[in-house]
Biotite code that builds the C-alpha atoms (Angstrom):
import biotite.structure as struc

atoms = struc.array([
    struc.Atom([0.000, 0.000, 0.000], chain_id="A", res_id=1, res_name="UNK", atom_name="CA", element="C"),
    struc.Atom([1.259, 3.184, -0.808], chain_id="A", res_id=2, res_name="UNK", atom_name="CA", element="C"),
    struc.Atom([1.424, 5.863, 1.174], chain_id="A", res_id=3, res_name="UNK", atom_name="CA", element="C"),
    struc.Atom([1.468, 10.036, 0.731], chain_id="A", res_id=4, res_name="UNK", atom_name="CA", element="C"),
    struc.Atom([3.564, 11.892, 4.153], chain_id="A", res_id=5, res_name="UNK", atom_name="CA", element="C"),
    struc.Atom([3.373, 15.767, 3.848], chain_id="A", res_id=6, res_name="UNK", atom_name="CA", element="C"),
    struc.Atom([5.203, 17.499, 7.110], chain_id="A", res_id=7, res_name="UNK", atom_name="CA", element="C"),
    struc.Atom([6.588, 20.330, 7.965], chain_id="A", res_id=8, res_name="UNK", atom_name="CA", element="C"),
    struc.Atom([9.659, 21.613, 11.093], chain_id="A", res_id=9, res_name="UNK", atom_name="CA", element="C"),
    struc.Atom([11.721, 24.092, 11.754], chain_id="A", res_id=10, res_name="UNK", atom_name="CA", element="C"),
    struc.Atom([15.795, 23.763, 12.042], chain_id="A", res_id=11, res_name="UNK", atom_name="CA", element="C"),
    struc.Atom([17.230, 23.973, 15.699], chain_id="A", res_id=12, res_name="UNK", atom_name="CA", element="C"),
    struc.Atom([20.133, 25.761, 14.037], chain_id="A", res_id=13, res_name="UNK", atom_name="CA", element="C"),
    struc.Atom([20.462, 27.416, 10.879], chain_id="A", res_id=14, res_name="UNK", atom_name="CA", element="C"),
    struc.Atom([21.708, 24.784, 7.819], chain_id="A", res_id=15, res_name="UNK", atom_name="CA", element="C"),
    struc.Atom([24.700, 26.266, 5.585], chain_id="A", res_id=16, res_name="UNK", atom_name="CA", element="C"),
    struc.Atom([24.681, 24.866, 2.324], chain_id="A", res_id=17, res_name="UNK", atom_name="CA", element="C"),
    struc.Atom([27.022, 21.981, 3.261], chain_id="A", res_id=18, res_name="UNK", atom_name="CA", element="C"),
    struc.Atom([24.894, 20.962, 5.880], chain_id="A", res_id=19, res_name="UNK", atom_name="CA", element="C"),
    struc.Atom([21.846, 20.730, 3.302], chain_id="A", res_id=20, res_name="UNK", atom_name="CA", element="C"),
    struc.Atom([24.095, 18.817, 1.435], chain_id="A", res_id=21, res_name="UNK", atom_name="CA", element="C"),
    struc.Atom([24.786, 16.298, 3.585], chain_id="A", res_id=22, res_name="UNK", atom_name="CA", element="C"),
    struc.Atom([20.904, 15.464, 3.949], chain_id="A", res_id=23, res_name="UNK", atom_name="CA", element="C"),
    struc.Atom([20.676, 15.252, 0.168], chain_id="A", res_id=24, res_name="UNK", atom_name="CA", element="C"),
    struc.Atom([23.196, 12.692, 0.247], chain_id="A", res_id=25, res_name="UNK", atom_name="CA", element="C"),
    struc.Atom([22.005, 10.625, 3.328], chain_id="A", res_id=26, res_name="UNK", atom_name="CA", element="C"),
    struc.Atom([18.052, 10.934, 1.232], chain_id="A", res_id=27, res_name="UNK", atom_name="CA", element="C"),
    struc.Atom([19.668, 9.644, -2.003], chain_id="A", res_id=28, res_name="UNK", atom_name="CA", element="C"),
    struc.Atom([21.630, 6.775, 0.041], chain_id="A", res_id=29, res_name="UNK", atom_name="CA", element="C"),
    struc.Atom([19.087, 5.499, 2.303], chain_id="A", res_id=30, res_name="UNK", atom_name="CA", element="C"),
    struc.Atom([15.242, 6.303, 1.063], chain_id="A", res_id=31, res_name="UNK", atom_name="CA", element="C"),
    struc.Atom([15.422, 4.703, -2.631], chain_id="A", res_id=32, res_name="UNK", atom_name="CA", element="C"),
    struc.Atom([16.511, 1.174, -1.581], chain_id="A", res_id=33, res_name="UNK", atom_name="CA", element="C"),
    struc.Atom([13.116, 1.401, 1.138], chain_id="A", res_id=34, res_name="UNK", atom_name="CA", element="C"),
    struc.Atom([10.886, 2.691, -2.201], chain_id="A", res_id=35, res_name="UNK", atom_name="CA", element="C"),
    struc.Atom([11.014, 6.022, -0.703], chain_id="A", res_id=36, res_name="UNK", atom_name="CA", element="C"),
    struc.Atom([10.595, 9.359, -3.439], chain_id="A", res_id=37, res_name="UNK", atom_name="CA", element="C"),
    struc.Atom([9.770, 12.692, -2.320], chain_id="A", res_id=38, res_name="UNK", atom_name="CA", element="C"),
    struc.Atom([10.216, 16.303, -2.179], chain_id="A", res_id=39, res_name="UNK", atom_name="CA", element="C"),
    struc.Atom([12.389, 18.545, 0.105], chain_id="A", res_id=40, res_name="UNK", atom_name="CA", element="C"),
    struc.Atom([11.751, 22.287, 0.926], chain_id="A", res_id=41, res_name="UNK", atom_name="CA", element="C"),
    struc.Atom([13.803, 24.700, 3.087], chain_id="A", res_id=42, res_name="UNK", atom_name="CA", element="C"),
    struc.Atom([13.437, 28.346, 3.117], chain_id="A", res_id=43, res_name="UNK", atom_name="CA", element="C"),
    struc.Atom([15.173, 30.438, 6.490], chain_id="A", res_id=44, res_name="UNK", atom_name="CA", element="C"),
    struc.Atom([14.348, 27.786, 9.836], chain_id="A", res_id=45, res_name="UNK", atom_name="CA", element="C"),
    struc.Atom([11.446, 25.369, 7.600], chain_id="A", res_id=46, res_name="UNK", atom_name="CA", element="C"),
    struc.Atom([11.631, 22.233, 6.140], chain_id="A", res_id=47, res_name="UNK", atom_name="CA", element="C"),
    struc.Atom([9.036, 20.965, 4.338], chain_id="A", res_id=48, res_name="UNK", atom_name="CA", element="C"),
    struc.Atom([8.826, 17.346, 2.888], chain_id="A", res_id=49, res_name="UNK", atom_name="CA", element="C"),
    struc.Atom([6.489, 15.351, 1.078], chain_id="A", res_id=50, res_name="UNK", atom_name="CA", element="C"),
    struc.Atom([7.420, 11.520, 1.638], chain_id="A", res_id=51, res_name="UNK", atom_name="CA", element="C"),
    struc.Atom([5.733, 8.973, -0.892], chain_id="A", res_id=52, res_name="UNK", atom_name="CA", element="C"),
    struc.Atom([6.321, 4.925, -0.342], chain_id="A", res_id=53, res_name="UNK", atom_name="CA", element="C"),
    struc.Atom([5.118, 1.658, 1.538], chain_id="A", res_id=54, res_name="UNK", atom_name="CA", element="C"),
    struc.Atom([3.620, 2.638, 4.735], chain_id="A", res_id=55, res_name="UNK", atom_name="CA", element="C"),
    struc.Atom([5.809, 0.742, 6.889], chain_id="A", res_id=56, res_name="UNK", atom_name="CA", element="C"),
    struc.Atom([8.708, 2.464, 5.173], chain_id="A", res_id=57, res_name="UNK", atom_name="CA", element="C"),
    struc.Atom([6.825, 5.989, 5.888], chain_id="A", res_id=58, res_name="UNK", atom_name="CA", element="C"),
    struc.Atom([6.241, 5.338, 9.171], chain_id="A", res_id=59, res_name="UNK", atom_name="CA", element="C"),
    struc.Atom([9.441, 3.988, 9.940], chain_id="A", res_id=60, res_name="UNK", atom_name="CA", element="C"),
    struc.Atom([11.543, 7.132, 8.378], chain_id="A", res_id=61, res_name="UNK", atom_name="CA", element="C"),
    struc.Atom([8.874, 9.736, 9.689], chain_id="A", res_id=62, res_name="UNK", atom_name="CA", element="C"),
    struc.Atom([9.993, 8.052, 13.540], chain_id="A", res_id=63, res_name="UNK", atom_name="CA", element="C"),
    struc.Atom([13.405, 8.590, 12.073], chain_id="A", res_id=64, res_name="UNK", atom_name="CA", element="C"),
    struc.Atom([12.620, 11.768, 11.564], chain_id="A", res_id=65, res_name="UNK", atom_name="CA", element="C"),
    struc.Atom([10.955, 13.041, 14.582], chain_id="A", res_id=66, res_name="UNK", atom_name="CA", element="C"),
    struc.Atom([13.849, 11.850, 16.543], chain_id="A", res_id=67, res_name="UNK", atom_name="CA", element="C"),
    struc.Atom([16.216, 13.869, 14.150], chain_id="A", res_id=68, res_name="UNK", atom_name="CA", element="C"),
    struc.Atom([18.034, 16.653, 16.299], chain_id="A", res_id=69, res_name="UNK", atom_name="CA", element="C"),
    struc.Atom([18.685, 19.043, 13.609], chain_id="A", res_id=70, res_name="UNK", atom_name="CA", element="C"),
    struc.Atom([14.780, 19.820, 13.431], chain_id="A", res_id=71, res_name="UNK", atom_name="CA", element="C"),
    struc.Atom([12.360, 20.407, 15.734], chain_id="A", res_id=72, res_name="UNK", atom_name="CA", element="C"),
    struc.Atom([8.020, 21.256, 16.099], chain_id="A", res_id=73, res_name="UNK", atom_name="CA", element="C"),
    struc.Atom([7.355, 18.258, 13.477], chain_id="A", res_id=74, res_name="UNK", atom_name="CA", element="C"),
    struc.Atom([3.633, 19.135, 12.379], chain_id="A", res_id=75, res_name="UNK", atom_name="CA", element="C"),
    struc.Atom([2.137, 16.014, 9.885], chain_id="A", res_id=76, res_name="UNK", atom_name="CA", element="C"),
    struc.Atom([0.347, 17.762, 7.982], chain_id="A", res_id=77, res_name="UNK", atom_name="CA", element="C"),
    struc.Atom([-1.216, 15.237, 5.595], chain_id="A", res_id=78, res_name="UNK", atom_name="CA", element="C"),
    struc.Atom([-1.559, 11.737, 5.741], chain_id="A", res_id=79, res_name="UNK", atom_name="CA", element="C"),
    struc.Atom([-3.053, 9.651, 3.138], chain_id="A", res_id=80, res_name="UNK", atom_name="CA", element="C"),
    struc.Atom([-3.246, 6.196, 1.317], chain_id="A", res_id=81, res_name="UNK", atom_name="CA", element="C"),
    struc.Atom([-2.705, 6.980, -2.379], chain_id="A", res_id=82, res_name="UNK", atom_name="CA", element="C"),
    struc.Atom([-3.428, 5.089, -5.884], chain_id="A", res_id=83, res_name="UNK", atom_name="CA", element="C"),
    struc.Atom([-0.093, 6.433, -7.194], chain_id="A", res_id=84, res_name="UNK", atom_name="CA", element="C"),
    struc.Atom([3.051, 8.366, -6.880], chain_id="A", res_id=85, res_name="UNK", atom_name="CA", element="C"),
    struc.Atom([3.206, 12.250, -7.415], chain_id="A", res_id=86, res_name="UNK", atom_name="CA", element="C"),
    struc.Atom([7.006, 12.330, -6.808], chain_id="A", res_id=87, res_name="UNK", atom_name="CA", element="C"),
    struc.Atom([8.193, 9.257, -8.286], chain_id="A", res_id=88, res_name="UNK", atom_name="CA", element="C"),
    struc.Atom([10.855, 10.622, -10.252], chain_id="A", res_id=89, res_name="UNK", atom_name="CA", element="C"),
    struc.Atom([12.327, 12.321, -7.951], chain_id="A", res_id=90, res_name="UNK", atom_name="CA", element="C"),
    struc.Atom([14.736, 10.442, -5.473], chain_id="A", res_id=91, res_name="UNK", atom_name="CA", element="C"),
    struc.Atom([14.662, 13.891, -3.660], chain_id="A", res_id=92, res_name="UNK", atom_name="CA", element="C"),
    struc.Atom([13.870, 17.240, -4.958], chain_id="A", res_id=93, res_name="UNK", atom_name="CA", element="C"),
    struc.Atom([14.726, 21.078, -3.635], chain_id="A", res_id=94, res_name="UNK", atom_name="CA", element="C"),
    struc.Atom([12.724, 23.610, -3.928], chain_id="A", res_id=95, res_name="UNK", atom_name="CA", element="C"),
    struc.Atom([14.430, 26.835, -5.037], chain_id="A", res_id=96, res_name="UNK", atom_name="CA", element="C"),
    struc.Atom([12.180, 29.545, -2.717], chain_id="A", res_id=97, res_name="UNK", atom_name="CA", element="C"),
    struc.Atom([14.116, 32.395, -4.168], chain_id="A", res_id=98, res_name="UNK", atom_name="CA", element="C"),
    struc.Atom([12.735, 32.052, -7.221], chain_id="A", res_id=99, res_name="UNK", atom_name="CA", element="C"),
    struc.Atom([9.019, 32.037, -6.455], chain_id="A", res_id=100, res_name="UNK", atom_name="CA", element="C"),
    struc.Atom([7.395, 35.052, -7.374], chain_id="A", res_id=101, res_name="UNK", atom_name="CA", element="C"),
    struc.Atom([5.442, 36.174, -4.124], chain_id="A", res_id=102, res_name="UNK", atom_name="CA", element="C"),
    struc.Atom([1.977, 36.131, -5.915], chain_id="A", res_id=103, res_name="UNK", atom_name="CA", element="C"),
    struc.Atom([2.167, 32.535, -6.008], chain_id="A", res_id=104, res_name="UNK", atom_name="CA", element="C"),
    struc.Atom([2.845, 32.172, -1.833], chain_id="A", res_id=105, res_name="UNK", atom_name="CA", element="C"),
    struc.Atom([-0.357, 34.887, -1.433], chain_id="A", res_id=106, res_name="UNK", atom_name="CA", element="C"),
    struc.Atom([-2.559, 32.072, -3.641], chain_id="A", res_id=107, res_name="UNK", atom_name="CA", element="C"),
    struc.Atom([-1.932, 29.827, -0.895], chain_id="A", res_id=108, res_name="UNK", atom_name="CA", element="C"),
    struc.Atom([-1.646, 31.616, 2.304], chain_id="A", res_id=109, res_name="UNK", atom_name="CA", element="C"),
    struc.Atom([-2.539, 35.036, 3.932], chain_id="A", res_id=110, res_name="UNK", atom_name="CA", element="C"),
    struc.Atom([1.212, 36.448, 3.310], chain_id="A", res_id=111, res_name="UNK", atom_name="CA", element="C"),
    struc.Atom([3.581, 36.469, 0.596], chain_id="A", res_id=112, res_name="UNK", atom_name="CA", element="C"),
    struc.Atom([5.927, 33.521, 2.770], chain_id="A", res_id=113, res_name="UNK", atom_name="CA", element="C"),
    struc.Atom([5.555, 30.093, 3.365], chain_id="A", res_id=114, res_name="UNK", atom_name="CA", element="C"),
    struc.Atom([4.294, 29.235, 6.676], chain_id="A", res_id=115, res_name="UNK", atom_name="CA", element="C"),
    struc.Atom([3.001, 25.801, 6.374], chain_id="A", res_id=116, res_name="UNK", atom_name="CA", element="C"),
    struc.Atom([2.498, 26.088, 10.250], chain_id="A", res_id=117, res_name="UNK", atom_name="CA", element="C"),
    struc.Atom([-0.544, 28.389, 9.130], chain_id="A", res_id=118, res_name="UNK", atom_name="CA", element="C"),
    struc.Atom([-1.827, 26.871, 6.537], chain_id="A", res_id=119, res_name="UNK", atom_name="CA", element="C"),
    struc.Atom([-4.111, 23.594, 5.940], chain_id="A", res_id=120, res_name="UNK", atom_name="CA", element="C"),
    struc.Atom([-2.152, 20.349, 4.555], chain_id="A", res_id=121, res_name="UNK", atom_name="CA", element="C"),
    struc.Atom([-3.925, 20.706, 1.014], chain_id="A", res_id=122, res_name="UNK", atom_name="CA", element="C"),
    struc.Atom([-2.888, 24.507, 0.368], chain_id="A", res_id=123, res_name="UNK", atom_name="CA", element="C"),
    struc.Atom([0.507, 23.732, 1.100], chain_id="A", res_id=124, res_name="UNK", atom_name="CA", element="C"),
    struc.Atom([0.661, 20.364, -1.112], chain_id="A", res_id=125, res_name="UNK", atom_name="CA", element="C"),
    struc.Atom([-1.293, 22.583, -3.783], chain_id="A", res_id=126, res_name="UNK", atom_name="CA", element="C"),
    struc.Atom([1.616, 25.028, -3.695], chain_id="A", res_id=127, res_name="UNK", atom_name="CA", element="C"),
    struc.Atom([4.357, 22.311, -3.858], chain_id="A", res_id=128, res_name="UNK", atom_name="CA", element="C"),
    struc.Atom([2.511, 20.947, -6.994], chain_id="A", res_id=129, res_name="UNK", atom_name="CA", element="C"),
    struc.Atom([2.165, 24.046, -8.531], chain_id="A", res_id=130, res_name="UNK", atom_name="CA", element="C"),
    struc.Atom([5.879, 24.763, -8.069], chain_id="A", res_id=131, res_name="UNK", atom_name="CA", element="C"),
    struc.Atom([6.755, 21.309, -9.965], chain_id="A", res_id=132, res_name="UNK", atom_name="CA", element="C"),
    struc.Atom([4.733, 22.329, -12.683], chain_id="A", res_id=133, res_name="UNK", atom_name="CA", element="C"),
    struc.Atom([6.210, 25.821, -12.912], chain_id="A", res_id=134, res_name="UNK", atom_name="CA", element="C"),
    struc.Atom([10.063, 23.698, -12.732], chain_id="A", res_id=135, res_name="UNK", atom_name="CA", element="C"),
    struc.Atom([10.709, 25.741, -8.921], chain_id="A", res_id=136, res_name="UNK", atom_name="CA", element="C"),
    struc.Atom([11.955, 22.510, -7.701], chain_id="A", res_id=137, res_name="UNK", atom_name="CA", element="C"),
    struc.Atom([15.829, 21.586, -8.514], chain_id="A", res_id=138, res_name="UNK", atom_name="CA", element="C"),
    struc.Atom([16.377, 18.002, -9.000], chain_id="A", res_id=139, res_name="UNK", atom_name="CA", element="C"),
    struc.Atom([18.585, 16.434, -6.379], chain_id="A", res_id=140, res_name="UNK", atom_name="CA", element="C"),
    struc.Atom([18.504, 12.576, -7.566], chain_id="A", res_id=141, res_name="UNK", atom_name="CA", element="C"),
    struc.Atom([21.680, 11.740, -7.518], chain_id="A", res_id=142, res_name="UNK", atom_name="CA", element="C"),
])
């Protein structure tokens, strides 16, 4: 059964780009041999991820995750069984948040940032599909 994770947290620390890096590399090593695609965005203190796989797999890296020390306030913030991938090409993907025009964060929220904290699950996953179509996301399969 497959399985659709969206969450959202906020860094304990800010990440430079090396430490970003480094969880692009641990993704692309450990989620594809568990049948684990998704979708990684971090703008200032937020990460937000969409997680797509086997259930046991999801549930067994979102533990992982929750445990993870570099990130804290994990908020699910939709759960769902699911007929088919969205992100199956992707091993992981980054969203380049720089390069969204601000009209598109004010279609989905009350301001022109991305709080996912104040938004429902759906606006937020709307927004992350409407940045694949527009090619915002930078592929980070390795």
């Amino acid at each position: 059964m497959l399985v659709r994770c969206l969450y959202a947290s906020r860094a304990v620390t800010p990440l430079d780009p090396a430490s970003l890096d480094a969880i692009f590399v641990q993704s692309r090593r450990n989620n594809p041999p568990r049948g684990i695609t998704g979708l990684l965005c971090f703008v200032d203190d937020i990460f937000i991820q969409v997680l797509e796989g086997g259930r046991d797999a999801i549930c067994d890296l979102l533990s992982t995750i929750i445990r993870d020390d570099r990130h804290h306030s994990v908020r699910i913030l939709s759960y769902e069984e699911i007929p088919e991938r969205r992100f199956g090409h992707w091993n992981m993907g980054q969203v380049n948040i720089a390069k969204v025009n601000a009209s598109l964060l004010l279609k989905y929220s009350e301001k022109p940032v991305l709080d996912p904290f104040s938004s429902p699950g759906s606006a937020t996953m709307a927004l992350l599909d409407e940045l694949v179509a527009t090619a915002a996301i930078v592929s980070r399969a390795g």
